[in-house]
N, C-alpha and C positions, 0 to 999 in steps of 0.2 A: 790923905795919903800923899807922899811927895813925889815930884816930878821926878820924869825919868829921859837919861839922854842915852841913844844907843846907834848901832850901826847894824843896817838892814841890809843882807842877802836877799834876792828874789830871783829864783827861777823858775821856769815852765814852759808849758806847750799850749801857746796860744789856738792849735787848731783843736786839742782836747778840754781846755775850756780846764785844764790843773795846773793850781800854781804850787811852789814850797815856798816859804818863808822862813827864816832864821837873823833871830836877831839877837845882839850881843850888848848887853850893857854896859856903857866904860864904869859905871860906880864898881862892876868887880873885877875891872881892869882885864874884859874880857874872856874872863874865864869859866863862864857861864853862859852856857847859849841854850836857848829856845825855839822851837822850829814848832811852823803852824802848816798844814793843808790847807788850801785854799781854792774855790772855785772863782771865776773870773768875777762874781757879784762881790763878793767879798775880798777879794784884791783890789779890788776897785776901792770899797768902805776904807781900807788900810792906805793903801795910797794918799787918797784925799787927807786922812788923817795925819798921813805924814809932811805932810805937805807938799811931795815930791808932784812933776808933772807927768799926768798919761801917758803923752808921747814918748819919754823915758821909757817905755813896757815897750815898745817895739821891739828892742832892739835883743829881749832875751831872749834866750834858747833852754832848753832841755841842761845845756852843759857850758853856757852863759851865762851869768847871773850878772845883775844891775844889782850895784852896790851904792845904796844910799847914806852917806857919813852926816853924822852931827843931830839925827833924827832928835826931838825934845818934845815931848809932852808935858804938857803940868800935871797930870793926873796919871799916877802911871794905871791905874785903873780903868783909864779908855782902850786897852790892850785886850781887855774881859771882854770875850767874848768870839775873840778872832780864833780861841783853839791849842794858845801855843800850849807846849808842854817842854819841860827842862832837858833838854837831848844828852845821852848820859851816854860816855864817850864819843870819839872820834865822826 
């Protein structure tokens, strides 16, 4: 499967331990987004994966998000698993 390069939303409530995730890939010139649930163990898995730093999650809120550009995987395949699903409108 080929690599995949996208731009990552993150938001949450660090004191309830729920995050969102939505991510966009430029191969469809972002018009297609994806949005995953996520519990702090598994924000975690995704981050490292993205390669972004921990300390980056501080700063989100409920109505904040940390937006990470240029994310790239080689395998878009290491994605499986995290939940997303294709968010179908707005």
């Amino acid at each position: 499967m080929p690599g995949i390069s996208f731009q990552a939303l993150i938001w949450g409530d660090a004191e309830s331990g729920q995050f969102r995730v939505q991510i966009r890939p430029y191969q469809y010139n972002g018009a297609k987004t994806y949005v995953a649930l996520m519990n702090a163990e598994r924000l975690s898995d995704f981050v490292a994966l993205s390669g972004a730093d921990l300390k980056d999650l501080s700063g989100i809120t409920p109505k904040k998000a940390l937006v990470l550009e240029g994310v790239e995987l080689e395998e878009a395949s290491d994605l499986t698993g995290f939940g997303f699903t294709l968010q179908q409108g707005p």
